[in-house]
C-alpha positions, 0 to 999 in steps of 0.5 A: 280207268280199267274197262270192266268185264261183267261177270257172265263173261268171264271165263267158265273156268273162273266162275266155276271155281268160285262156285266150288269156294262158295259151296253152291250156287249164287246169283250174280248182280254187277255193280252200277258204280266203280271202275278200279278193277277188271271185274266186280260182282255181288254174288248172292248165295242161295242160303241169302248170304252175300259175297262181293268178289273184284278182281284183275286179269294177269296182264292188269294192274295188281298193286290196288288189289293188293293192297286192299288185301294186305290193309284190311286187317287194320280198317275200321269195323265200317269196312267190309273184311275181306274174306279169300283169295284166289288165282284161277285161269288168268284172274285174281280175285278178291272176295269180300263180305258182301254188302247188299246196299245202296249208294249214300244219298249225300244231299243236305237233307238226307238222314243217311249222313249221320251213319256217313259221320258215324262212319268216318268217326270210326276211321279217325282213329285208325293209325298206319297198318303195318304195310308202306302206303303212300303218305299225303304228302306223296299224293297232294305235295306236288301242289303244296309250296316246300313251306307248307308240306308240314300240313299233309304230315300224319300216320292217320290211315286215310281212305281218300276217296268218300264218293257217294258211291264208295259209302254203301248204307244197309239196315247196320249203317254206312259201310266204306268200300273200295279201299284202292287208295289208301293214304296216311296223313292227318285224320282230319283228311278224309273230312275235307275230302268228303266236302268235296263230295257233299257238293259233288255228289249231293249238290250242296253248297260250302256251308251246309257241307261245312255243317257236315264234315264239322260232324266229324270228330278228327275235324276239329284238330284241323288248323285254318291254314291247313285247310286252305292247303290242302283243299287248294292241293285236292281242287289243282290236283283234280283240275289236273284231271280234267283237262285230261279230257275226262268229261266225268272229272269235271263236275268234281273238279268244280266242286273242288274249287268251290270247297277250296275258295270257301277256306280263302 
């Protein structure tokens, strides 16, 4: 986990020049959620106007920044595009369309899932950017038997993480952000990792998050065993994690497992 730096203290250096490439002043607003980056800000203009700017010190990790960057021109219309770059004083900024929203509210009941479904349609018909990713296989194969690697075969562009708080619903929908772990695999992936989250996040239980993701156009071309595969592979993976000591992991871990021997 990268320890996030507010915007107000950042350099003055940095957060004049972002001043001088916006044309004018703006407000700053740090997100409650996320912790992939350095810093990260919504940035409201005076003519209403937003921007989302994240960013990496020098001496951080630049490989998620750039391949947010180097992605977006082939992410579906639902995620933010990606507007400049920058390299001032120690930081590499990104700056995004800005999207003034709210977390989804994944619970069962919640009218919010439909634009999430709608969302995740959009995403299942992307195919591989012209950029190496990871595949699914060099993500989830670790706790995947030799015999049952073909499952996580695909060129599907995969955004891995549904979180609540990576869907960001607003008056136009639901819109996927934080593009930091992009994948290719099957296109019925992001589905399954989004039961995971329905039952994480929103608190439901296997079948009402399997009336859910069913939803999903690209799930119907998901095989049984398939399914078993991969959820067993994302629960391991994420008890993995929690025994790392991360006190956060653990509720999703849980969640993971329960998804998992849903499909046993």
């Amino acid at each position: 986990m990268v320890e996030r730096i507010a915007w107000r203290d950042l350099p003055a250096e940095v957060r004049a020049a972002v001043a001088t490439r916006l044309g004018g002043g703006f407000a700053a607003r740090d997100p409650r959620d996320g912790a992939n980056c350095g810093t990260a800000a919504l940035l409201t203009l005076d003519d209403g106007r937003t921007v989302f700017v994240k960013g990496q010190a020098d001496d951080g990790p630049l490989d998620e920044l750039d391949r947010e960057e180097q992605i977006n021109p082939a992410l579906p219309s639902c995620a933010p595009r990606v507007l400049w770059r920058m390299h001032i004083s120690g930081w590499h900024l990104l700056a995004f369309d800005g999207i003034d929203g709210e977390r989804a509210d994944y619970a069962a009941d919640s009218p919010e899932l439909d634009l999430v479904v709608q969302a995740l349609a959009k995403l299942g018909g992307c195919l591989a950017p012209g950029t190496p990713l990871m595949t699914a296989r060099d993500r989830w194969g670790y706790y995947v038997a030799p015999g049952h690697q073909r499952h996580l075969f695909g060129l599907n562009l995969l955004h891995t993480d549904p979180a609540a708080q990576n869907v960001l619903i607003d008056g136009t929908g639901a819109h996927l952000v934080d593009w930091a772990w992009p994948a290719l695999g099957p296109a019925w992936a992001d589905a399954a990792l989004w039961g995971v989250r329905l039952i994480s996040d929103g608190g439901q239980s296997p079948e009402q998050a399997l009336r859910w993701v069913s939803r999903v156009p690209a799930w119907s071309k998901a095989e049984p065993e398939a399914l078993r595969v991969f959820t067993a592979a994302e629960a391991d993976s994420w008890e993995d994690v929690a025994a790392k000591g991360e006190p956060r992991i653990a509720a999703i871990a849980r969640a993971a497992r329960a998804w998992a021997a849903y499909w046993v």
